[in-house]
Z-matrix of the N, CA and C atoms (Angstrom, degrees):
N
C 1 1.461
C 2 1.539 1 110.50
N 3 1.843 2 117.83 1 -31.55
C 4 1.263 3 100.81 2 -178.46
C 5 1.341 4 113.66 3 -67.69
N 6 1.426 5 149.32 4 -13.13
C 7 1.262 6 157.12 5 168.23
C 8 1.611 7 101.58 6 -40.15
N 9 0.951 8 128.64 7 -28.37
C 10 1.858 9 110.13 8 177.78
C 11 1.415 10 109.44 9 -103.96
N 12 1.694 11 112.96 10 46.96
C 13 1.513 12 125.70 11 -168.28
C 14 1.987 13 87.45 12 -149.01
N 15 1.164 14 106.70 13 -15.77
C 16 1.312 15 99.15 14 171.53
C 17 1.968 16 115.26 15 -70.31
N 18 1.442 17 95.66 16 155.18
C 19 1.535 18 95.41 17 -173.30
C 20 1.646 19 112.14 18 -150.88
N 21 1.439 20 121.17 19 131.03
C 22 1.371 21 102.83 20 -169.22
C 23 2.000 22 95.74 21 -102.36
N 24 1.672 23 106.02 22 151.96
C 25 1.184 24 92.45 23 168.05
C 26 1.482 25 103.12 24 -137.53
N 27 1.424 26 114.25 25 -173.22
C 28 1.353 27 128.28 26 -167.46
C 29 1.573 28 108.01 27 -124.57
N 30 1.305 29 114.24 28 124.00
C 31 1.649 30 123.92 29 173.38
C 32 1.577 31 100.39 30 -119.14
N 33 0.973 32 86.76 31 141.68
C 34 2.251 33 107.80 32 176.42
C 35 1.731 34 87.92 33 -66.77
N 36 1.184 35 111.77 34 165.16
C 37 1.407 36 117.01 35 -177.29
C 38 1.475 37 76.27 36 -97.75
N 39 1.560 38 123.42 37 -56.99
C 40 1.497 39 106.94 38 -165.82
C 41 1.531 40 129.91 39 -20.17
N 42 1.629 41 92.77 40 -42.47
C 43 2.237 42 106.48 41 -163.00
C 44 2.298 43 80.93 42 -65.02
N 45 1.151 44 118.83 43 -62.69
C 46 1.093 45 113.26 44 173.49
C 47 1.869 46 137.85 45 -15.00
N 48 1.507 47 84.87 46 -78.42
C 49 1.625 48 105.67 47 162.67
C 50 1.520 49 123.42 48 -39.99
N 51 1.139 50 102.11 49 -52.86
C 52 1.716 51 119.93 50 -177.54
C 53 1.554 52 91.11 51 -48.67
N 54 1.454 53 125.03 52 -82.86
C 55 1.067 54 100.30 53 159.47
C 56 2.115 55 167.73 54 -5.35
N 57 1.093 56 79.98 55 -79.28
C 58 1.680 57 96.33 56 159.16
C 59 1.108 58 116.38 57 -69.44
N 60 1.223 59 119.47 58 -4.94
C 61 2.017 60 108.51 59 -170.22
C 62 1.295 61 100.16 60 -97.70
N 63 1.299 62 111.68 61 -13.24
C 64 1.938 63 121.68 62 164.76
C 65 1.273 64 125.69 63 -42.28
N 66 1.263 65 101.29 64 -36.61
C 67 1.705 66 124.91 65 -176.90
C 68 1.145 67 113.57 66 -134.33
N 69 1.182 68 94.96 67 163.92
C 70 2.075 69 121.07 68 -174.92
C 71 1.178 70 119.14 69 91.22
N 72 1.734 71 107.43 70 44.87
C 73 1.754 72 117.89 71 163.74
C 74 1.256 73 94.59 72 -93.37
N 75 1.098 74 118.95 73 -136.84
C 76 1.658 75 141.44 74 -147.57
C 77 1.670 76 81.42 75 -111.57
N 78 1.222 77 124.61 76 -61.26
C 79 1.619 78 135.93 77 -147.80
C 80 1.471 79 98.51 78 -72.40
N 81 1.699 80 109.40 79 -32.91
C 82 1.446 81 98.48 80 -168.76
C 83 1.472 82 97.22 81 -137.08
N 84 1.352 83 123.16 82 51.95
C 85 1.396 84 134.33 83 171.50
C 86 1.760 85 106.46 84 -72.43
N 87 1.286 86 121.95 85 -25.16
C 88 1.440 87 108.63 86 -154.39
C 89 1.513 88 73.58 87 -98.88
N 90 1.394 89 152.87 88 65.82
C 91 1.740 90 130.35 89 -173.79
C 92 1.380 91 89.68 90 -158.07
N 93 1.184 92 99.98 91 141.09
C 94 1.515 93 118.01 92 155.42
C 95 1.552 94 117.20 93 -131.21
N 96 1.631 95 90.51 94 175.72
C 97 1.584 96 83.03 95 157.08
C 98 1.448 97 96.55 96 -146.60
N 99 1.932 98 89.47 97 145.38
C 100 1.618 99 83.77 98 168.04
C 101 1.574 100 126.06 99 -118.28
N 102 0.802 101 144.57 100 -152.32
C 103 2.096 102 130.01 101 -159.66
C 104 1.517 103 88.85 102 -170.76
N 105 1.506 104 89.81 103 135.38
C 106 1.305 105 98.69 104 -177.48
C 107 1.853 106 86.77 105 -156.20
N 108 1.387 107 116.00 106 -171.60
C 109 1.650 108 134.60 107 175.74
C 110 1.114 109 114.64 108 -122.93
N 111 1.716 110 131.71 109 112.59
C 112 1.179 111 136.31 110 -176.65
C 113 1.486 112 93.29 111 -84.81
N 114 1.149 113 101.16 112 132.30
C 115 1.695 114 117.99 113 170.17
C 116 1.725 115 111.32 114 -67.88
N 117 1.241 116 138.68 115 124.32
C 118 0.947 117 141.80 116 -159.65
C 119 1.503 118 108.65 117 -65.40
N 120 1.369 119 141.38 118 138.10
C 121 0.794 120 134.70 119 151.57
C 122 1.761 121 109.93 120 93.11
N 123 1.363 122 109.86 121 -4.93
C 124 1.700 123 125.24 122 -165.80
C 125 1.035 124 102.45 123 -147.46
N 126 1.660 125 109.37 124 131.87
C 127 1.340 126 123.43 125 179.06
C 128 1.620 127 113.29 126 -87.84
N 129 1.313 128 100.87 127 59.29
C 130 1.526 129 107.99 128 169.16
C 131 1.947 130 97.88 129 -158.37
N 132 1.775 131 102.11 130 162.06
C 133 1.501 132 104.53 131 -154.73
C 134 1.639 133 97.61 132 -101.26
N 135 1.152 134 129.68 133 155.97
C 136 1.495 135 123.66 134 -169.17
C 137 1.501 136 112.73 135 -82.86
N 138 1.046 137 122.48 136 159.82
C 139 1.868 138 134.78 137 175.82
C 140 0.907 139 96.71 138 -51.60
N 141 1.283 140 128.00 139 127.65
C 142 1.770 141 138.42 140 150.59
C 143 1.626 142 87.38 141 -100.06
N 144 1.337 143 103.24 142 142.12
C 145 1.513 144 131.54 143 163.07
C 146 1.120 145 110.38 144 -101.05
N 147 1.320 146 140.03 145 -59.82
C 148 1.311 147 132.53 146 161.73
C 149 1.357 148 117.76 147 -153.86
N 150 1.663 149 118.60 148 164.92
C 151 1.885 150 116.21 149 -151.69
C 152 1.742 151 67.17 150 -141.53
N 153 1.664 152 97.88 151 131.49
C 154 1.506 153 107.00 152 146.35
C 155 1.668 154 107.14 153 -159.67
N 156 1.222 155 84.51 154 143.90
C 157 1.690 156 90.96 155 169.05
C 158 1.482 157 118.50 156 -83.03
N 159 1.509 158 115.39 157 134.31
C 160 1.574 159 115.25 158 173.44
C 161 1.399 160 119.30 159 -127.41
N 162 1.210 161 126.54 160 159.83
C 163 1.511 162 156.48 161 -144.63
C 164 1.219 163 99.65 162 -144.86
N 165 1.365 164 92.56 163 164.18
C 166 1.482 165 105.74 164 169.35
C 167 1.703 166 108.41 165 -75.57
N 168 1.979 167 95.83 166 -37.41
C 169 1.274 168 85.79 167 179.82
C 170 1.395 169 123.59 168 -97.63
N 171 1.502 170 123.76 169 -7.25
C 172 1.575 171 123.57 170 -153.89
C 173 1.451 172 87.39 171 -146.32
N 174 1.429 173 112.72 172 156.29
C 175 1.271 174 136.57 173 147.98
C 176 1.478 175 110.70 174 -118.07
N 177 1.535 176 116.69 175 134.16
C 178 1.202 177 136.23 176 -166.58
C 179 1.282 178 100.51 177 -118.06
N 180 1.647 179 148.64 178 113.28
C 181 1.327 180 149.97 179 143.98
C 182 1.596 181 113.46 180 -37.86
N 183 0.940 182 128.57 181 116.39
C 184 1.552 183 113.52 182 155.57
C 185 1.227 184 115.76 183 -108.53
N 186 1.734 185 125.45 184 150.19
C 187 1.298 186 145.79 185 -174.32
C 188 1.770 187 99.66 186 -52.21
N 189 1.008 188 107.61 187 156.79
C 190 1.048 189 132.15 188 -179.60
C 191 1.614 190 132.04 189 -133.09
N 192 1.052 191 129.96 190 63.00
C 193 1.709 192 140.68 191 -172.53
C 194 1.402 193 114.51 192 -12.13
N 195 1.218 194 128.98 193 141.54
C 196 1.110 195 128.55 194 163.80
C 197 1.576 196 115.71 195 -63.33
N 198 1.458 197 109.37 196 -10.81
C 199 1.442 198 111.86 197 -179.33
C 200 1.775 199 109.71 198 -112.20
N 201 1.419 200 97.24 199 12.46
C 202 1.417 201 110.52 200 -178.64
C 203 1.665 202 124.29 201 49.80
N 204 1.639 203 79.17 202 80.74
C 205 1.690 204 85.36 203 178.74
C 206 1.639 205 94.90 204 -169.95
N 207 1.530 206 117.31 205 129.26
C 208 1.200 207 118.67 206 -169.62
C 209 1.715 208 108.54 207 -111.10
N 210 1.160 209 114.12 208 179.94
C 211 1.121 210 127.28 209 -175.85
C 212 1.873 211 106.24 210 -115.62
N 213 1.991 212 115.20 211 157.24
C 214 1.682 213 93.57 212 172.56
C 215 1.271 214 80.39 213 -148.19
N 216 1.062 215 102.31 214 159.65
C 217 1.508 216 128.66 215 -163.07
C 218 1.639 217 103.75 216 -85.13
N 219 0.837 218 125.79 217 141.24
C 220 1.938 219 144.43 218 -176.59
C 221 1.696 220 99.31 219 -91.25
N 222 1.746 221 114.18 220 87.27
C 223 1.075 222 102.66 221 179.54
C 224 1.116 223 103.21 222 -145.49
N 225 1.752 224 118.67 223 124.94
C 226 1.604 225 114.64 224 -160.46
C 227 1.425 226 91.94 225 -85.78
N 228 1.434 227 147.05 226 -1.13
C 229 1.213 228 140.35 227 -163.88
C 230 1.207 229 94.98 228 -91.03
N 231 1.469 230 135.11 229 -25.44
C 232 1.450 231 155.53 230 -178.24
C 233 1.623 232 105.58 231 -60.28
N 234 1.181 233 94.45 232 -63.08
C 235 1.579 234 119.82 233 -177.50
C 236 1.574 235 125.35 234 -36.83
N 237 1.748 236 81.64 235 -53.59
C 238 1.431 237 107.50 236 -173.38
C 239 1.699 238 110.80 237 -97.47
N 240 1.660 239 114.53 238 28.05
C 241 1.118 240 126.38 239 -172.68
C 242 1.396 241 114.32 240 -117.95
N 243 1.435 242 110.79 241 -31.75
C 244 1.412 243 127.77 242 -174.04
C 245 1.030 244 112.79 243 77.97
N 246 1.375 245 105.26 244 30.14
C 247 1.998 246 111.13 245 178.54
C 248 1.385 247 115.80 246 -72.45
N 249 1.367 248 112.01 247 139.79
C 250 1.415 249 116.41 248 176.60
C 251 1.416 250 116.81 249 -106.28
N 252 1.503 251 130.70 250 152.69
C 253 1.410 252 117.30 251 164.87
C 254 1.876 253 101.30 252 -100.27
N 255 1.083 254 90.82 253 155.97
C 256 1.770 255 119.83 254 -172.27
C 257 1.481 256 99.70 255 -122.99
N 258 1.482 257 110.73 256 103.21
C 259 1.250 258 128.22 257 173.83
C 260 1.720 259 105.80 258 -110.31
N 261 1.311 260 128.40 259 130.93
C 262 0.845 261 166.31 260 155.79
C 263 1.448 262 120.87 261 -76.64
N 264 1.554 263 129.53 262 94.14
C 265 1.230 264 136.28 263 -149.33
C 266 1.834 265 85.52 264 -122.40
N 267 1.538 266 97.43 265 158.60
C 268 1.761 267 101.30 266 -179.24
C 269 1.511 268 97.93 267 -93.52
N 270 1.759 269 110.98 268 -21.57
C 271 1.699 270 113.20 269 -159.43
C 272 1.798 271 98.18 270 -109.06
N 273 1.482 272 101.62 271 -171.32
C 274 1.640 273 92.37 272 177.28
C 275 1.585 274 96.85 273 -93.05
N 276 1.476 275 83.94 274 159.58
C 277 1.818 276 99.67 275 -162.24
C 278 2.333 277 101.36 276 -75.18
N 279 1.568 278 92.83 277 -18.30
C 280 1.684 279 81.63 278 171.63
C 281 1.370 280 109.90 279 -73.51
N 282 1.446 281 138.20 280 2.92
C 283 1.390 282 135.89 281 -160.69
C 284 1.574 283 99.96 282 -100.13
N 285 1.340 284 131.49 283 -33.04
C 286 1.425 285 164.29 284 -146.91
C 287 1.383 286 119.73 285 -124.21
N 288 1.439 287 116.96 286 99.84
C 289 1.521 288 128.55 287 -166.73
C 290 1.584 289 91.49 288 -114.68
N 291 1.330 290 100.57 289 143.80
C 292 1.457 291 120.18 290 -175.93
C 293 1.890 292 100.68 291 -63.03
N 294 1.328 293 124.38 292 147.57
C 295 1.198 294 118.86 293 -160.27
C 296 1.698 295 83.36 294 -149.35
N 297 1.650 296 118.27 295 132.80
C 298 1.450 297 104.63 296 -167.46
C 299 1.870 298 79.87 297 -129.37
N 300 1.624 299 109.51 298 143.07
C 301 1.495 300 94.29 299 -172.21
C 302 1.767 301 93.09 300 -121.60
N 303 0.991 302 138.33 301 141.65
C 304 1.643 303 135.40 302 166.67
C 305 1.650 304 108.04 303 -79.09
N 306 0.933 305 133.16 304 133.96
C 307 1.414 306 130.69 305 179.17
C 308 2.035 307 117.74 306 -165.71
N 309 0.951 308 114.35 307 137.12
C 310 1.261 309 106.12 308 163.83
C 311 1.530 310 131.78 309 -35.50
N 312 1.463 311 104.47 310 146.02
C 313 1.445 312 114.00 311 -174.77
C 314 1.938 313 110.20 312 -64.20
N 315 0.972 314 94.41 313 168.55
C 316 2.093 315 88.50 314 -176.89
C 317 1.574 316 104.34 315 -79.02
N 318 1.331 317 101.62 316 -4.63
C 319 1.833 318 106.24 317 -177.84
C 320 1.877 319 104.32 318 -67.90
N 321 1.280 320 87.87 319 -48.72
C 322 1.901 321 108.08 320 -173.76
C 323 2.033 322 102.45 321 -65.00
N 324 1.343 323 126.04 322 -17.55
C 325 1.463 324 122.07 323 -168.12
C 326 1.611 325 101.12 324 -78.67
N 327 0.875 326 132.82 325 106.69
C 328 1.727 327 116.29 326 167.80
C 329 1.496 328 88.29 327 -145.28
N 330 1.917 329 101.72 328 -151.72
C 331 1.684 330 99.31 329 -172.47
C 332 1.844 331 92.03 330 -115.65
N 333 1.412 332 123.40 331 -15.46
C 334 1.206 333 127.81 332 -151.45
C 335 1.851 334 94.98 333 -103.25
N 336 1.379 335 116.65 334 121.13
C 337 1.757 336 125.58 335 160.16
C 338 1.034 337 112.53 336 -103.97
N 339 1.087 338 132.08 337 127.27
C 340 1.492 339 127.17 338 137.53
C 341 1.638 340 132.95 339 -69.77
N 342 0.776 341 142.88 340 131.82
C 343 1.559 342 152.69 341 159.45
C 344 1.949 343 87.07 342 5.76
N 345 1.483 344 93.41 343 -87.21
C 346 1.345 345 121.65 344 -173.03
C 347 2.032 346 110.41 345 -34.57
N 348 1.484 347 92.44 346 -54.49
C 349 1.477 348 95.13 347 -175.66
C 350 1.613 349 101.81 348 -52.77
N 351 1.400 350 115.18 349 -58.57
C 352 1.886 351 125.22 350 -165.94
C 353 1.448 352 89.82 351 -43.59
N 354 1.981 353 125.94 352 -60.62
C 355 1.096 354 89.82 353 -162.79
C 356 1.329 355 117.27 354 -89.78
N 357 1.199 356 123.20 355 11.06
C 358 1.512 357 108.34 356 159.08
C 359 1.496 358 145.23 357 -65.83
N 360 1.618 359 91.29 358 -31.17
C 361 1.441 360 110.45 359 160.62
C 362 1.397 361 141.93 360 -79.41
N 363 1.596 362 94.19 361 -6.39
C 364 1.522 363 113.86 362 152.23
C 365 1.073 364 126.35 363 -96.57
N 366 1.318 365 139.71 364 -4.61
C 367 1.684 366 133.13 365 159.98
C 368 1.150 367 99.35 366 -91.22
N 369 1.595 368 130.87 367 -7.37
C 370 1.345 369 109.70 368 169.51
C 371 1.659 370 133.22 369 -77.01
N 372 1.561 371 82.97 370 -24.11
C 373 1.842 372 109.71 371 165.43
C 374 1.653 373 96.99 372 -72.26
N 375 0.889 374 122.66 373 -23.05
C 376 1.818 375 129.98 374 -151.28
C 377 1.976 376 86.79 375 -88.15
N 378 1.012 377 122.17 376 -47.00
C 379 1.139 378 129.85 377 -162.26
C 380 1.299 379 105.70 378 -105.46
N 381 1.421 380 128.24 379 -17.13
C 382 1.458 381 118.38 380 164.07
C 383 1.537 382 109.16 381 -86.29
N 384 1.469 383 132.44 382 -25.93
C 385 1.390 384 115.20 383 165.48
C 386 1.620 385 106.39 384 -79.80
N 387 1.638 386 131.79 385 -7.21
C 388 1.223 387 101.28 386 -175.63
C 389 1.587 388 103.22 387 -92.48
N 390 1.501 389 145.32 388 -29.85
C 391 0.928 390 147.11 389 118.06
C 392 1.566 391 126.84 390 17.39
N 393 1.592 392 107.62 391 -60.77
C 394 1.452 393 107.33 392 179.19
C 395 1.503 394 114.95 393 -98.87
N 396 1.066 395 98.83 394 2.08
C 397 1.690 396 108.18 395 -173.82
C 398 1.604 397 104.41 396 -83.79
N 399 1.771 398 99.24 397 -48.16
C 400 1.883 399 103.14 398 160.08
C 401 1.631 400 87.78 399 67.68
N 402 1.441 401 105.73 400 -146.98
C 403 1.540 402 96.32 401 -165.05
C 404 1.962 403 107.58 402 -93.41
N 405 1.575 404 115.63 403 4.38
C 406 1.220 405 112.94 404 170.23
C 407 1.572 406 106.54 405 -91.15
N 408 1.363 407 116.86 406 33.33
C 409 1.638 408 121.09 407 -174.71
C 410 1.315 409 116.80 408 -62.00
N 411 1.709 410 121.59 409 -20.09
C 412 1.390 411 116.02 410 151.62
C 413 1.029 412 144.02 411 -48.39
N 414 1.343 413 97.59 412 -36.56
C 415 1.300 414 121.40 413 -165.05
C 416 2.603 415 103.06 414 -72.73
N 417 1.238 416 57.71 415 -44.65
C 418 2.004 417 77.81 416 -169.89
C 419 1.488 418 104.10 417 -75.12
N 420 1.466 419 110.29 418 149.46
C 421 1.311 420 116.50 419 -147.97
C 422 1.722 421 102.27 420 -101.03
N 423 1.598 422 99.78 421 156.86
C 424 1.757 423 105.39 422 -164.87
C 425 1.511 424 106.32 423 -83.18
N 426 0.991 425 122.34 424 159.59
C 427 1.845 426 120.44 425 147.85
C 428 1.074 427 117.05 426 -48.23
N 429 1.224 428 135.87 427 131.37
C 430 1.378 429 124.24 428 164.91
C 431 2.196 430 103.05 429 -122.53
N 432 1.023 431 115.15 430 -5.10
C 433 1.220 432 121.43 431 171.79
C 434 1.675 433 99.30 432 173.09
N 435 1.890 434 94.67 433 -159.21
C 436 1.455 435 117.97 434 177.56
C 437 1.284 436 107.10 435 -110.94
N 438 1.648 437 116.13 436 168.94
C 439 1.192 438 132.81 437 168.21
C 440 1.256 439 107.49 438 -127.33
N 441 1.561 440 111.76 439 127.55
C 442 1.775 441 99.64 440 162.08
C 443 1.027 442 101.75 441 -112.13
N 444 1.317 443 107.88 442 126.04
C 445 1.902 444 112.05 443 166.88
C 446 1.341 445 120.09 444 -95.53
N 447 1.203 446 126.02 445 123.61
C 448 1.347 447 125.27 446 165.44
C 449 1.878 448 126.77 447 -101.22
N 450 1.271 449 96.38 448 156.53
C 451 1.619 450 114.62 449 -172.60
C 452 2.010 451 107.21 450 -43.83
N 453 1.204 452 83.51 451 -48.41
C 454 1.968 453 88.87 452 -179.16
C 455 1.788 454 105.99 453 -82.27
N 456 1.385 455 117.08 454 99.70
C 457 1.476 456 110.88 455 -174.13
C 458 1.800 457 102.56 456 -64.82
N 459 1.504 458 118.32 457 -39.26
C 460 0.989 459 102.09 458 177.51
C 461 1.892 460 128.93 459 -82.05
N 462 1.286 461 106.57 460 29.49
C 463 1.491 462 125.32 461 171.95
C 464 1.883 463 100.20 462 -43.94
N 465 1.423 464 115.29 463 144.09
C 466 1.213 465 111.78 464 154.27
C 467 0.939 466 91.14 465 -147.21
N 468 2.009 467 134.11 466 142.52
C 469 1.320 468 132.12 467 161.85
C 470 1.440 469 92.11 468 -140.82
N 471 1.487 470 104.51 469 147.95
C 472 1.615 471 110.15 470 155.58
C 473 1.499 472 104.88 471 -68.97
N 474 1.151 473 131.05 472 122.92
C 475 1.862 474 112.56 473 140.44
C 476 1.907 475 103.17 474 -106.45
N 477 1.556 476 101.13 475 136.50
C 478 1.286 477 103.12 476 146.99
C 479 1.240 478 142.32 477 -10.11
N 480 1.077 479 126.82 478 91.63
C 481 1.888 480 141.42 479 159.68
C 482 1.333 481 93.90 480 98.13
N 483 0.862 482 128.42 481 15.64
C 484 1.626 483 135.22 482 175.93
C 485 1.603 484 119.12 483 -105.88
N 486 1.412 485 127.16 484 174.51
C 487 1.254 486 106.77 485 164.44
C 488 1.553 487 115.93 486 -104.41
N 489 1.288 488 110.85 487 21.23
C 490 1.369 489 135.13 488 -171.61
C 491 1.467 490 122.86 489 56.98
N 492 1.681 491 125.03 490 -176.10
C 493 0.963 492 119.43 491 118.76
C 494 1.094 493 156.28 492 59.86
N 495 1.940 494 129.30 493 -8.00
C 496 1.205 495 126.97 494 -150.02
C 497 1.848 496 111.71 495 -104.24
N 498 1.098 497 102.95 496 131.27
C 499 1.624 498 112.38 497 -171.79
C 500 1.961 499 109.49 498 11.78
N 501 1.472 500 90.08 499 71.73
C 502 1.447 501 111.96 500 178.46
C 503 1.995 502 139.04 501 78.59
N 504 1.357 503 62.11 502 19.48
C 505 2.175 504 86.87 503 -157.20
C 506 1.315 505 110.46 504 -138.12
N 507 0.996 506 84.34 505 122.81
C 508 2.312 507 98.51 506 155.64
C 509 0.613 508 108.55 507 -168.89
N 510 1.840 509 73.78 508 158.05
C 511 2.031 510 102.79 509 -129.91
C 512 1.452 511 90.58 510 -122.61
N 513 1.218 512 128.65 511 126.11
C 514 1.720 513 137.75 512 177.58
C 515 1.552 514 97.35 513 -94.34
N 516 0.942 515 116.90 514 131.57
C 517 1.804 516 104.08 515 152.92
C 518 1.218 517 117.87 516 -142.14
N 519 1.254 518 122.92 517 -168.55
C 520 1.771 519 128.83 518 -132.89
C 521 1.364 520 89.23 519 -51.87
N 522 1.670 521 114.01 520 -54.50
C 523 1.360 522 94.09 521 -154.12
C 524 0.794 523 115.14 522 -80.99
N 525 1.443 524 133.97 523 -41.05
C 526 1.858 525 135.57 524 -178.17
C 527 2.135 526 97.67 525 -37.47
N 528 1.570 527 99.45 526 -57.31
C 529 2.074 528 89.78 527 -176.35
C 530 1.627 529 105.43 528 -65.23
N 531 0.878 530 131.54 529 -35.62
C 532 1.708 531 138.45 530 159.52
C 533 1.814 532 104.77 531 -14.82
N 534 1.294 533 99.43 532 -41.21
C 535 1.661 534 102.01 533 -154.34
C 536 1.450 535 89.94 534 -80.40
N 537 1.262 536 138.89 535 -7.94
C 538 1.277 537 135.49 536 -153.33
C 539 1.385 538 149.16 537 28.90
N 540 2.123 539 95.52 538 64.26
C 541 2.070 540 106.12 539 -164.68
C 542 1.368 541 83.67 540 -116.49
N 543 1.422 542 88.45 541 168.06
C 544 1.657 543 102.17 542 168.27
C 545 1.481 544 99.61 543 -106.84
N 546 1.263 545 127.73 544 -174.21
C 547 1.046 546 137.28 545 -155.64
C 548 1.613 547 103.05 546 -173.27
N 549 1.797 548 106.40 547 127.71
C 550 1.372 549 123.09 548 166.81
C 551 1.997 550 113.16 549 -98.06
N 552 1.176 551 95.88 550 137.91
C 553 1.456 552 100.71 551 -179.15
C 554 1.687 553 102.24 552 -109.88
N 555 1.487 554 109.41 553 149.96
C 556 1.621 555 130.14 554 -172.55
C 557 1.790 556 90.03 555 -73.67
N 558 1.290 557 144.45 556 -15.38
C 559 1.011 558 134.59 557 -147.90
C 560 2.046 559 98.05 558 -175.78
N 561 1.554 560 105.56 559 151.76
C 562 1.228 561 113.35 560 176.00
C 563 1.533 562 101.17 561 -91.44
N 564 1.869 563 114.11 562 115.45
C 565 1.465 564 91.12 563 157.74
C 566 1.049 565 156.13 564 -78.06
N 567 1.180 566 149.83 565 -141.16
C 568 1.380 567 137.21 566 -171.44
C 569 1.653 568 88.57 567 -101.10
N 570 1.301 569 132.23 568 -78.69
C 571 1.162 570 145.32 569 -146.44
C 572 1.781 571 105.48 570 -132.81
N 573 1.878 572 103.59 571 157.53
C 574 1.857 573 83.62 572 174.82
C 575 1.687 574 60.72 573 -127.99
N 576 1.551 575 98.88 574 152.91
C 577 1.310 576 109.17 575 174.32
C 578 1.936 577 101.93 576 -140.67
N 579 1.474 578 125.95 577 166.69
C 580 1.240 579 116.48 578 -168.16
C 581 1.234 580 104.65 579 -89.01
N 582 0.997 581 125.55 580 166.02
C 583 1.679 582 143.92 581 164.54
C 584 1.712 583 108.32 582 -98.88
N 585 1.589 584 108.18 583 87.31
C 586 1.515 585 113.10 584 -169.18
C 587 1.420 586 110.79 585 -109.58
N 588 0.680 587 102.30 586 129.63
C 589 2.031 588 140.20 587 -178.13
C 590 0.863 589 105.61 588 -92.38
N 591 1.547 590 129.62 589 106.84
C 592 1.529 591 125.46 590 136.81
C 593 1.066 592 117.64 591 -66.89
């Protein structure tokens, strides 16, 4: 029955782009972002059925997460097309606010860190808030570490010198990457996202 509560809507690729064109220099190559719909009122993101971008001339499918949140491609030919994406929601689209998340590329997800990798992937957060901060950079919030999120929220593991593990997350911060180790994980997480401090 919830099926006649489903609703498809239409976003400009532009509101998109504006976005993504933030990133994918050198400084913020390892970053994405991905977009998804926070369900109103619930801390979980709504069913996408399907994400594609359209043209006059092409329709493009985009992937769709098992945790429902897609990725869009950085394409000024897009831009300059007036292409829209056509999202396909299971709920009504007033229930579902656009939700934009910053996170590492799927290149950066594995189980193996190096010293070197952690801090690389933190000046890249380091340089994408100083970047968007521009001259209100006070205002915009610092790194203060990493997050690894994993697929099982209720995950708990000890790892070594860490505080492990906690209902799907661990959390590194300044000082633990300060010490300069790498670190192996029992599992690949989903996403490393920053630990930001205003």
């Amino acid at each position: 029955m919830a099926q006649s509560h489903a609703e498809t809507i239409e976003v400009e690729y532009k509101r998109f782009y504006s976005h993504i064109n933030k990133i994918g220099d050198e400084d913020t190559a390892a970053l994405q972002f991905a977009f998804g719909f926070m369900r109103v009122g619930q801390d979980r993101l709504c069913k996408i059925n399907s994400a594609q971008i359209i043209t006059q001339k092409q329709t493009i499918p985009l992937d769709v997460s098992e945790e429902q949140r897609f990725l869009v491609p950085k394409e000024r030919a897009l831009n300059l097309a007036d292409a829209f994406i056509l999202i396909d929601l299971e709920e009504a689209a007033n229930l579902c606010d656009m939700s934009v998340q910053i996170e590492t590329t799927a290149q950066y997800v594995k189980t193996e860190y190096s010293a070197d990798e952690l801090a690389f992937i933190t000046r890249q957060y380091e340089a994408f808030f100083n970047e968007m901060g521009g001259f209100l950079s006070f205002m915009m919030p610092s790194v203060n570490g990493l997050i690894f999120r994993f697929s099982d929220p209720s995950l708990n593991l000890p790892i070594p010198g860490t505080n492990g593990i906690n209902g799907g997350m661990l959390m590194l911060d300044k000082d633990w990457l300060a010490q300069g180790k790498g670190i192996t994980l029992p599992q690949a997480p989903l996403r490393i996202t920053a630990i930001a401090k205003s």
